[in-house]
N, C-alpha and C positions, 0 to 999 in steps of 0.2 A: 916606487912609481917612476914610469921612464919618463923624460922629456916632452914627449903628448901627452904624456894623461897629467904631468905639470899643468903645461899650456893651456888644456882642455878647462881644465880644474878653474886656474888663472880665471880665463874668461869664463865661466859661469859665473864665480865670483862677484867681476866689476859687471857683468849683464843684472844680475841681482842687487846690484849694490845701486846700479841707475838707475832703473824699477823702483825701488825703497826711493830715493830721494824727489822721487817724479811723483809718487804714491803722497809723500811727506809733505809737498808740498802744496798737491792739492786737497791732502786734511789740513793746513792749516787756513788755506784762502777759506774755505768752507766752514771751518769751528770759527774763527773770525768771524767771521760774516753773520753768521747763522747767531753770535752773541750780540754783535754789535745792532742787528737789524730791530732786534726786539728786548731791547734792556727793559721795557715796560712791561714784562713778564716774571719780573724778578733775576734775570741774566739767565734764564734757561729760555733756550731754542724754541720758537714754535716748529719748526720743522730742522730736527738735527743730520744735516749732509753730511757731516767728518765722518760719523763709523759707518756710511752705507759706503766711503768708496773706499775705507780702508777694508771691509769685509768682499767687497767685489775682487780685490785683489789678491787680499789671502784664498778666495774659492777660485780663481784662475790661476793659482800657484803650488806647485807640492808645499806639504807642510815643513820638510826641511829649510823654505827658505822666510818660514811665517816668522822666526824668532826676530830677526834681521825688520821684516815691515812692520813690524808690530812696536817694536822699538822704535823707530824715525818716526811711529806715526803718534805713537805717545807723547817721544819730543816737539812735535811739532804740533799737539793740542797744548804741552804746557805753553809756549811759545805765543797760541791763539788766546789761551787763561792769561799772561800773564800782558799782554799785547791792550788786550780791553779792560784792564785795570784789575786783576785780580795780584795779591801778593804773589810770592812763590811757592810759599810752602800750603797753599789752598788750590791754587793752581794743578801741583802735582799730587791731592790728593782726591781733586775731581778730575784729572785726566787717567787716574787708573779706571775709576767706572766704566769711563770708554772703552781702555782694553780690554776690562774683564769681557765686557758686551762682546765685542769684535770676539774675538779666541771662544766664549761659550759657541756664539750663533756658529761659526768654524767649525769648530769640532763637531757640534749635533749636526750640520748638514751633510759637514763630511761621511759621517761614521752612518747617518741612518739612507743615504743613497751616494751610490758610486758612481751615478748618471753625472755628470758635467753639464750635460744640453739643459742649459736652463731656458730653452723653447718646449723642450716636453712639460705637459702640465703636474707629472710626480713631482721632479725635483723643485719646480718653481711653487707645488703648493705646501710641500716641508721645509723650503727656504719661508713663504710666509709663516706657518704655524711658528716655526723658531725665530721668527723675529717678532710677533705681537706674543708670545710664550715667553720662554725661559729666558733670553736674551734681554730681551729689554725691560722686564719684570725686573730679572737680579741686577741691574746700570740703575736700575730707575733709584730703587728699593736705595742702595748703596749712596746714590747721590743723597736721596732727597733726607738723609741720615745728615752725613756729610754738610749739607745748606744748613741744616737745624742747627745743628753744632756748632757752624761756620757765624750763620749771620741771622738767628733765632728767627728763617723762618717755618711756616707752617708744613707738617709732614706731608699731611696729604695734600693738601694744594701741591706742593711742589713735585712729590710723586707723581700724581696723574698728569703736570704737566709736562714733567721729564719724560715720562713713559709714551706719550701719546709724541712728542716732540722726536725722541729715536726711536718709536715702531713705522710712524710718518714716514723718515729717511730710510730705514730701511727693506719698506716695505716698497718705495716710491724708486726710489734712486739705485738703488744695489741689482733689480731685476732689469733696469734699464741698462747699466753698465755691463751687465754681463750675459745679455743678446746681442746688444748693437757692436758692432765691430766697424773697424775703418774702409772696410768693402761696403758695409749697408750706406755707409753716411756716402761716400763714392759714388755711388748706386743714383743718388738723389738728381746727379750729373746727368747723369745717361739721357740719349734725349729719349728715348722708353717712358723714361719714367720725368724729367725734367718739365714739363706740361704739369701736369697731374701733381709733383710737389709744389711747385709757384702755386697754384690751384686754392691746394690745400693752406701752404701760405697764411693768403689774403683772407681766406674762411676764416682763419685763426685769427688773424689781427682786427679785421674787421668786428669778428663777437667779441674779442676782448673788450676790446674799443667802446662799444658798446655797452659792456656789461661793465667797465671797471672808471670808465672814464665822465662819469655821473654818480649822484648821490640818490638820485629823487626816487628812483623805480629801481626793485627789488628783483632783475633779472637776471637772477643766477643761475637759474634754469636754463640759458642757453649756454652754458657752457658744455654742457653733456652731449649737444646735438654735434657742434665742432668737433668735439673731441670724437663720437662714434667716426665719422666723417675722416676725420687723421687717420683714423686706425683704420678703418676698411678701402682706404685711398693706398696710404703705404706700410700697412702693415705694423710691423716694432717700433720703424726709424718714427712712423707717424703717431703712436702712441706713447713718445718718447718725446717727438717733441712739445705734442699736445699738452703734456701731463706738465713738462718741466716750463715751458711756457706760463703757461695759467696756472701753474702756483706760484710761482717770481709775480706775475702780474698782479695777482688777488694778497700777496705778502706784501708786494708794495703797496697796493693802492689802500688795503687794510690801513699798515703803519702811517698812513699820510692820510689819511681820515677819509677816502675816497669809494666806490663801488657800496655794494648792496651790504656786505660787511658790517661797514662802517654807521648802517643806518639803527645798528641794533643799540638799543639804551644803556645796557648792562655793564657797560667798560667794557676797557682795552681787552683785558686779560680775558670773559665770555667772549670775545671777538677772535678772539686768538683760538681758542677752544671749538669758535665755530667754523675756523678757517681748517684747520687741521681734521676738523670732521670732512668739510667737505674737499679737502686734497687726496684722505686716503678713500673717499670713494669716486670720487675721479681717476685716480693711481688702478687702484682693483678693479673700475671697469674695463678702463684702457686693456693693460695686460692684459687681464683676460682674454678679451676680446681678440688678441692679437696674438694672446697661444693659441686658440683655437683657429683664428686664420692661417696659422704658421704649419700647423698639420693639414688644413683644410688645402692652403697653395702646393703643400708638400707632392700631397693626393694629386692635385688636378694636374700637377706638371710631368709626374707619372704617367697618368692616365692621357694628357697632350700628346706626349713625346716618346712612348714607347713606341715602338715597330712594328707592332701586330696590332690589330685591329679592334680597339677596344671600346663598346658602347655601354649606356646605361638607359634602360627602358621605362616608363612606368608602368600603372598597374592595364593601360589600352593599348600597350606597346607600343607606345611614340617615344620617339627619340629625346632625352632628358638631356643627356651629354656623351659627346663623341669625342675622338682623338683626332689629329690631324691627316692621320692613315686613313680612318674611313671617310673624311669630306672631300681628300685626294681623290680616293678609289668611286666616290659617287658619282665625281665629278662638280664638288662645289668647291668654292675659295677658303669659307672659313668654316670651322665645326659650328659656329652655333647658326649657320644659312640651316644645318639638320633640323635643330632642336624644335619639336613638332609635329614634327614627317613619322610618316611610318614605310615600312618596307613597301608598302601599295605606292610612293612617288619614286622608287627607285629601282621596283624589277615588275618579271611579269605577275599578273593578277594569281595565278594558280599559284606559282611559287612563294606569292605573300604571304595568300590564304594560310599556307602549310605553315611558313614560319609561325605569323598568328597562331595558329591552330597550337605547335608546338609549346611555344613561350607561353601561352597563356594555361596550359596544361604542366608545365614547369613550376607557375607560382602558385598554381592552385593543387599541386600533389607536394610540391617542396621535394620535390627529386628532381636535380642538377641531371644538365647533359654534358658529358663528359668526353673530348677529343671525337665528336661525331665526323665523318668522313664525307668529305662532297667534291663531285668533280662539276664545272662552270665552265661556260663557254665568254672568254671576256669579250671586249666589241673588237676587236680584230679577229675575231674566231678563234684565237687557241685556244687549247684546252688548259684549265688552270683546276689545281687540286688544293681545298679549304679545308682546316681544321679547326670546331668551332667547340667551343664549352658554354652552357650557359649554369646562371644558379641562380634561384629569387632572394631576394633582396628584403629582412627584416629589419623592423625598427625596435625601439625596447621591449616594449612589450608582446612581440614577436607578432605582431601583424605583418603579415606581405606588404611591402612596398613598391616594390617594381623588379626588375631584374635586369642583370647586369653581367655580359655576352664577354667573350675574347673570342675571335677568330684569327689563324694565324696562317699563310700563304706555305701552303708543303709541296709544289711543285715540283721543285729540286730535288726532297728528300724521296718521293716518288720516284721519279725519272732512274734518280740513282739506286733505287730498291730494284725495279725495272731491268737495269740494266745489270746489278749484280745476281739478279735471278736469270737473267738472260744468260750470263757468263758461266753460275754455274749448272744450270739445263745443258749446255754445250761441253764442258765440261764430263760432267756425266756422261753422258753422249759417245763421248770420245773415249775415256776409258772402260764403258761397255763394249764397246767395238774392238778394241784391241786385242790381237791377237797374241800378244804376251801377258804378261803378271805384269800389275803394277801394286809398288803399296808405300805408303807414307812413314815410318817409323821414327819416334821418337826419338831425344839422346837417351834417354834409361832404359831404351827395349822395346817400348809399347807401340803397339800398332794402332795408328790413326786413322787410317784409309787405306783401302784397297781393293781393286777388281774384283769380277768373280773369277776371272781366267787364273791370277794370283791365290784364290781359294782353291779352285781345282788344281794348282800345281803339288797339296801337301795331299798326304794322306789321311791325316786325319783331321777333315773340316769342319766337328765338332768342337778342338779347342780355338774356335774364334770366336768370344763373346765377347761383343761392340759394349761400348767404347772401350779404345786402349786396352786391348786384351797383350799381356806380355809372350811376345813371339819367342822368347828362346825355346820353348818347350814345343813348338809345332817347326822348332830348326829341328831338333834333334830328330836323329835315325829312329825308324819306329819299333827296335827292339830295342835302345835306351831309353824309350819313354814306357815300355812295357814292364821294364826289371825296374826300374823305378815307383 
């Protein structure tokens, strides 16, 4: 290896080796915490954070460098074991259930999709199966062995509380970390968007407030309204911080006897059990909600910001949703001044009709029009040449919907047809007219073009069959093509 691919080598290295200690050491704030917060559970988690950011980090890494984080993040669960009063040698053999957890979930997401974009709903719904699945089933299983053994308690109790405490984390935590990035949090800045997060904000603190900072009334219920509210305001960043929000809150106000939680009779530990129900269906709405907006904003910014003219109709042909190209060309400011109108507020009455007439004969035959040709007069009077597609629009069960049009401005590509037809008519023209042979001739031989004055110059005007007919044989003398 030369001295680059040293260097190169080098710095992968210490860039992996920073990563691992950065990874390490927010498993250990988080296995801490997560022990410390709820020792009234028997020392397991109600909601375990260490292996969802150690697993967000192995699925944002090639596996060559998992050996490396998998190791700092083991040490630095023994470090949280041993930190909240665990021996060492129980310590290190409740922080392998961790790893085994982390490395299964790893591998099965890896291995059964290759997709990364944990905003597509695939890979983010085979990251959930493998984490309320195989993952935290075998950590659970392992641990709650391990406690028995450890400190005679019960298997299953401590099983379904292990289980429900790492599928929690990383059903909650790991899908968060690995859409949000430091553009989205950035984003929250932008004054675009800076209104609308304050916004959302105060929504959130205010229900919390509400909901967690009283004992007497049982309203947990508005928690889900806030949270849809995040997530259709800002998306991930908003369903991200909804989720992590209001499980810190409803964890605190739980452990300190406070909120709706806290009113249930049953003990700590059913309080803990009901906490954890209702985080991973807060977690599952959210996301949700926010993969499906994540394709839905995908679409619409497409459909905004492309170049050509793209609408979507219903089933009376009004306008549903435009792009910026057609509220330009109408002459309105924004696309949704359209949404309602129909082609009758925007041309003349006959021309409507026809569209009408057309589109509604589109969704009701389900035969698409395809690149239809139209020449318009715009309001300065030129002449402008449109090419338009349209195709009806089904829902699942293949009812018609509406239909959904692109039209694209072919002026140009006209003009230039035009003028290349114009060029060779003259062309032609001109070598019909000539009074000499003209002809085009390949480098191999073959004739590409040629007069007819050039045909009358051989003898034999039978051997020229078009295209590229090979002229050596209409060179030759016509008693060497005869002894031949």
């Amino acid at each position: 290896m030369d001295q680059d691919g040293k260097a190169a080598a080098k710095s992968r290295w210490q860039d992996g080796l920073a990563l691992a200690m950065l990874v390490s050491f927010f498993v250990f704030v988080t296995a801490w915490a997560g022990i410390e917060i709820t020792r009234g559970t028997g020392r397991i988690a109600a909601i375990w954070l260490a292996n969802a950011v150690l697993l967000a980090a192995l699925l944002k890494r090639p596996r060559r460098e998992w050996a490396l984080l998998v190791s700092l993040g083991y040490f630095a669960n023994v470090l949280a074991n041993v930190g909240t009063g665990d021996g060492f040698g129980s310590a290190t053999l409740l922080s392998s259930c961790n790893s085994v957890e982390v490395l299964i979930a790893g591998f099965l997401v890896t291995s059964l999709t290759k997709v990364r974009d944990f905003r597509r709903p695939k890979p983010m719904i085979i990251l959930g199966l493998v984490s309320v699945g195989p993952a935290s089933m075998v950590a659970a299983a392992m641990g709650a062995f391990l406690v028995q053994a450890l400190y005679s308690a019960d298997f299953a109790t401590t099983f379904f509380t292990w289980y429900a405490g790492d599928a929690l984390g990383l059903l909650t935590l790991t899908p968060i970390l690995l859409v949000v990035g430091w553009m989205d949090i950035a984003d929250l800045a932008h004054p675009a968007i800076r209104r609308r997060a304050v916004g959302v904000a105060l929504v959130l603190v205010g229900t919390l407030s509400a909901i967690f900072l009283q004992s007497s009334m049982p309203l947990l219920f508005l928690a889900f309204p806030a949270i849809v509210i995040a997530t259709f305001s800002l998306g991930f960043v908003g369903a991200s911080l909804a989720v992590l929000l209001t499980s810190a809150v409803a964890l605190w106000a739980t452990v300190n006897g406070m909120g709706p939680i806290s009113l249930m009779q049953s003990g700590f530990r059913f309080q803990i059990i009901t906490l954890q129900i209702f985080t991973a269906i807060t977690g599952l709405t959210a996301i949700s909600l926010a993969a499906l907006m994540s394709e839905r904003d995908l679409l619409s910014a497409a459909l905004a910001q492309a170049p050509d003219f793209q609408f979507i109709k219903n089933l009376r042909s009004e306008f549903v949703s435009v792009n910026v190209a057609v509220a330009r060309n109408a002459g309105f400011l924004k696309p949704t001044d359209l949404v309602g109108k129909t082609d009758f507020d925007l041309t003349k009455a006959e021309r409507a009709e026809s569209l009408r007439t057309e589109e509604l004969a589109v969704m009701e035959d389900l035969t698409p029009i395809a690149n239809k040709l139209e020449r318009l007069v715009d309001a300065s009077g030129g002449e402008r040449w449109f090419e338009t597609s349209k195709s009806a629009l089904t829902g699942p069960t293949g009812r018609v919907i509406g239909l959904a049009g692109t039209t694209r401005d072919v002026t140009e590509r006209k003009v230039m047809e035009a003028a290349l037809e114009q060029s060779s008519n003259r062309l032609s023209l001109v070598l019909s007219e000539m009074s000499d042979g003209v002809a085009v001739v390949s480098a191999d031989g073959h004739l590409v073009l040629c007069n007819e004055q050039y045909k009358i110059s051989f003898r034999r005007p039978e051997d020229f069959a078009f295209p590229e007919h090979s002229c050596q044989r209409c060179w030759l003398p016509l008693e060497i093509v005869a002894s031949s």
